[in-house]
N, C-alpha and C positions, 0 to 999 in steps of 0.2 A: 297434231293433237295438243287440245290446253295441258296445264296442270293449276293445277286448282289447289288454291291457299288452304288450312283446315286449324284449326284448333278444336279442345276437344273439352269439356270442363265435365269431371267426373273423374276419379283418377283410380276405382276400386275396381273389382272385378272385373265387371261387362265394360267400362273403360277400357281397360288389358284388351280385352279382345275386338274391342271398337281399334284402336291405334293399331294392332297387328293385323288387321284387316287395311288399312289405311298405306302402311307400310311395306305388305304384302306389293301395294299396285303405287307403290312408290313413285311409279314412270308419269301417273294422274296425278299422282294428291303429292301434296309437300306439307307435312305435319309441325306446324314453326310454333305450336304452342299447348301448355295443356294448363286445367286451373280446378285446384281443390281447397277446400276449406281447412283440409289438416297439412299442417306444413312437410309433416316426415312422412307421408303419402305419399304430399304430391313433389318431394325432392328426388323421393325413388321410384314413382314413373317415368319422371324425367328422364333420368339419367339410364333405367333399363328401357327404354324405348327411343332415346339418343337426341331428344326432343330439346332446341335451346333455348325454349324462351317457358317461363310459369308465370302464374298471378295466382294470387291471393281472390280476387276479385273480378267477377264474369265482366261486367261491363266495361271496366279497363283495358282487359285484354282487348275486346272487340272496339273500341276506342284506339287502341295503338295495332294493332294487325288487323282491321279490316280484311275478314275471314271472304273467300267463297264459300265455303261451307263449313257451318257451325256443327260441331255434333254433342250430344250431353246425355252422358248417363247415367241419370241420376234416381232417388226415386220421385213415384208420380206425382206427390204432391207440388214440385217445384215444375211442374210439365210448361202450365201456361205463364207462368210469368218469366222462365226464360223464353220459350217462345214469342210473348208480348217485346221484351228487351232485347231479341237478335233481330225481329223487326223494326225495332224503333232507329236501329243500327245500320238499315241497309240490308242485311243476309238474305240472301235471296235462296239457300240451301240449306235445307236445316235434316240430319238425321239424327233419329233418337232411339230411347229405349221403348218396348212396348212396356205397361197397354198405355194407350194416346193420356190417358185423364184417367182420374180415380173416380169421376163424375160423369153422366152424361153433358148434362148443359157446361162444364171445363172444354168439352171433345169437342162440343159444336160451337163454343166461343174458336177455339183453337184453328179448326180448321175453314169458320169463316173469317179471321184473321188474315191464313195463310190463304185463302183464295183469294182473299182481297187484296192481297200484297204480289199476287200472282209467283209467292215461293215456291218453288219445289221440296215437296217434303217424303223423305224414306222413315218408315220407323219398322225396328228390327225382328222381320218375323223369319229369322235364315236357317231355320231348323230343314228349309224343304230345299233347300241347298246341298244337302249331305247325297251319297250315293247312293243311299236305299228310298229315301224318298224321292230320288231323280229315277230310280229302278221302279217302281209303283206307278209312277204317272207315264215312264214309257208304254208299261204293261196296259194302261188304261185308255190312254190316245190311241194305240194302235187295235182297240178293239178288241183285245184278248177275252173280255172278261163281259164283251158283247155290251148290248147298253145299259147306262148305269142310272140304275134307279134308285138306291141309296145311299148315303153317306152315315157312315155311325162315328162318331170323334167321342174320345175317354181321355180324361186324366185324374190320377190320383190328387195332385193339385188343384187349388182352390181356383175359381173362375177368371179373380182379376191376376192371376200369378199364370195360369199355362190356358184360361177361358181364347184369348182372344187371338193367341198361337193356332187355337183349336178351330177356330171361326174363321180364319184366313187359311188356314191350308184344306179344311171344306171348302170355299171358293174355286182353290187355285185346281182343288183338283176337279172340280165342277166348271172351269175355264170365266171362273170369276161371273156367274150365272148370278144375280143378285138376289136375295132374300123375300120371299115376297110377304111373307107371315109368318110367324114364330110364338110358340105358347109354351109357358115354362112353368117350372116348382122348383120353392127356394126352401132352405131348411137350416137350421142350428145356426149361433149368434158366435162362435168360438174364435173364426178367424174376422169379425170384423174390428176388432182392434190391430189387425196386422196392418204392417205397411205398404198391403193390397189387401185393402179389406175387401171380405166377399163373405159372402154366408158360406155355410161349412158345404152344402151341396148344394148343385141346381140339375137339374133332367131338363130339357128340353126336347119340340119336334118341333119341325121346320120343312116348310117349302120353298125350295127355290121359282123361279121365275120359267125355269125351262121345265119342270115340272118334276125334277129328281126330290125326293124328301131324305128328311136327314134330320139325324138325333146325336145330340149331344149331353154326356155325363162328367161332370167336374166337381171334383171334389171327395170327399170323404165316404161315400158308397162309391164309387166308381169301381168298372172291374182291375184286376191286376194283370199286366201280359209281359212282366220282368218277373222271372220267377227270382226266389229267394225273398231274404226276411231284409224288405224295403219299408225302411220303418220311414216316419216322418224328417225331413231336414236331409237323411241322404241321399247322395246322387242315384243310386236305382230307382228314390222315391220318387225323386222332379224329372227322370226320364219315363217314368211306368206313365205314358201318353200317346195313343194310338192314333188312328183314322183307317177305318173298315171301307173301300167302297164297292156297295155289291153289285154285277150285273145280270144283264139278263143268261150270260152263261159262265158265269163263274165268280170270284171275289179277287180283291188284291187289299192287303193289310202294311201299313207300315206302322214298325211301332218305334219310338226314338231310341230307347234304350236296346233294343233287340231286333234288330234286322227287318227281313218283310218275307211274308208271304203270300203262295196266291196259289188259286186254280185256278184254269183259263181254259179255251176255247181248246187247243191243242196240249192240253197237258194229260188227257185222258184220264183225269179224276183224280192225280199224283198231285200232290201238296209243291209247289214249288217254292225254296226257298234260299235266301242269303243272308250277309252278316249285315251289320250298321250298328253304328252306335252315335250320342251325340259328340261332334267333335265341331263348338265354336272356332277351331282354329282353323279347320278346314270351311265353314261355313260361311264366316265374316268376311273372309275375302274375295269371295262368290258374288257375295253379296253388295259390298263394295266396288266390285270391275261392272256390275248393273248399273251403278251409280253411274260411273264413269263416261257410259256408255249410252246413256239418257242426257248426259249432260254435253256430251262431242253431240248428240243426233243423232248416233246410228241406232237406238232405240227412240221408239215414240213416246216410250212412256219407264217406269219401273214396276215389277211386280208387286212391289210392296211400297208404291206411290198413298199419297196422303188420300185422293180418294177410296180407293181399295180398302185404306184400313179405318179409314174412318165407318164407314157400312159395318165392316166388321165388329168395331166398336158400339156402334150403336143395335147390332140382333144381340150383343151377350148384353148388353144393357135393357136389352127390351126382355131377354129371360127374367128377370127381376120387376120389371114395368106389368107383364101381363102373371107373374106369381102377386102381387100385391094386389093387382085389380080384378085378379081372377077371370080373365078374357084374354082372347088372341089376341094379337097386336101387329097391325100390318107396318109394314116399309116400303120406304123410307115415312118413318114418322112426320105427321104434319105441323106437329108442334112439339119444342123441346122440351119438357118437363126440366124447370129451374130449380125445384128444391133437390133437397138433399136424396137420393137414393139410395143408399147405407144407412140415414139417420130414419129411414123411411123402417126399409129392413130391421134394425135394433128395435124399432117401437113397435113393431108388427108381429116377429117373428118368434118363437118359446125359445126361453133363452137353453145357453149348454157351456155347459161347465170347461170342456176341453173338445178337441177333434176326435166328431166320433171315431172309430174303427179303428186307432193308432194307439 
């Protein structure tokens, strides 16, 4: 088996847990570099993560460690021009943070880039890594809950912060069945000054291609399924994010922050249920030995490969394409829309003072 070179430029947060994922499968990756803009950041990832080499500055590093695999987690504004700069480099592996782009036409420069560079690219949607979401799509493969005809995805979170989380794990449990039409509503201007900007809520409905439908609520009406007082900014808030999928004889629910539930075929109308909660530590390295394992061959592919989440990217972008044009909007889109869809949103949308409901 290889191992495979890694540096890693981001050194906050989801960095932390990008490297312990890396480190976790230590036997593949060898992590000989990290690189942030704040020096007493990135001294102290270094040295808690046991990493010997830092830079100041992404292209030098990649210049002097010519990486197998690049990773960066950063926010999305900077998505495509490190992308453009690990390609001008060589990298032929690139993982990152979701979502792809803050933009539609950044997504689709991005990943005709990386197709034309013939990269391999993971971007991190490993929440469906945890046990209770690997407990839910047992339940639903094996036909518990009989055939499934729809998908319902919630999060209290705004679209571009937990939308495209939500859009990838409806695929995965729809067996990555593609989008074939999707029509949405977009509302309040509050979070598009964040740095994922999004309108304050979006609803959507959607059809897949094998013909399951499926709805989507992000944002500031969204239901609650973490009980207690999950106000905005805490961690109950950014895990109160479900995925409902119904069948023909029964349901199975996972929600991040609160385990899963289900009725099923043999449960005789009894609520089944267990624990889960989000635990990146246990996820990233799951998530990671996929890498691995795409990249030895013994996978064909990664579940959360660049085409996968590119699709993904582009139905939560088409909720906002068919709220502004007031019409369905089928996929795969046959042309990119290049302006601004957020500058689109602000000039369109009644403005709002703060986030409603919080």
């Amino acid at each position: 088996m290889s191992r495979y070179k890694t540096v890693i430029v981001g050194c906050g947060r989801r960095g932390m847990f990008h490297a312990q994922g890396f480190q976790a499968n230590s036997a593949r990756f060898d992590l000989v570099a990290c690189c942030d803009v704040d020096p007493a950041r990135l001294a102290d990832f270094a040295a808690r993560h046991n990493i010997p080499r830092t830079y100041a500055d992404a292209e030098e590093m990649l210049i002097q460690e010519r990486p197998d695999v690049f990773c960066f987690a950063t926010l999305p504004e900077v998505r495509l021009s490190l992308v453009e700069l690990a390609l001008r480099h060589g990298v032929r592996v690139l993982a990152f943070e979701k979502p792809m782009a803050t933009e539609l036409a950044e997504a689709g420069r991005i990943h005709a880039l990386c197709q034309a560079a013939g990269a391999k690219v993971v971007i991190s949607h490993q929440q469906k890594y945890g046990p209770h979401f690997q407990r839910v799509k047992e339940i639903v493969d094996a036909g518990e809950i009989g055939e499934v005809t729809k998908i319902h995805a919630t999060a209290r979170a705004w679209l571009s912060q937990l939308g495209t989380h939500l859009m990838h794990y409806m695929l995965w449990f729809n067996n990555f069945s593609p989008v074939s039409w999707i029509s949405g509503h977009a509302e309040g201007t509050g979070m598009l000054a964040d740095t994922h900007p999004s309108a304050d809520f979006v609803f959507g409905t959607m059809e897949f291609a094998n013909g399951v439908r499926g709805v989507i609520e992000c944002g500031a009406h969204a239901p609650h399924f973490v009980p207690g007082d999950n106000k905005l900014g805490t961690l109950p808030f950014w895990t109160d994010s479900s995925i409902t999928i119904h069948g023909t004889h029964g349901y199975a629910r996972v929600v991040t922050g609160n385990g899963w539930q289900a009725v099923t075929r043999s449960s005789g109308g009894e609520v089944l249920s267990g624990p889960g909660n989000f635990d990146p530590g246990y996820e990233q390295p799951l998530y990671i030995r996929e890498l691995a394992e795409w990249l030895d061959g013994s996978n064909t592919s990664h579940s959360c490969n660049g085409d996968i989440t590119y699709h993904g990217f582009e139905a939560t972008m088409a909720l906002y394409i068919s709220s502004l044009e007031r019409r369905r909007v089928r996929l795969p889109l046959e042309t990119i829309p290049q302006d601004s869809l957020i500058e689109r949103l602000r000039a369109n949308l009644p403005p709002s003072e703060e986030y409603a409901g919080q």
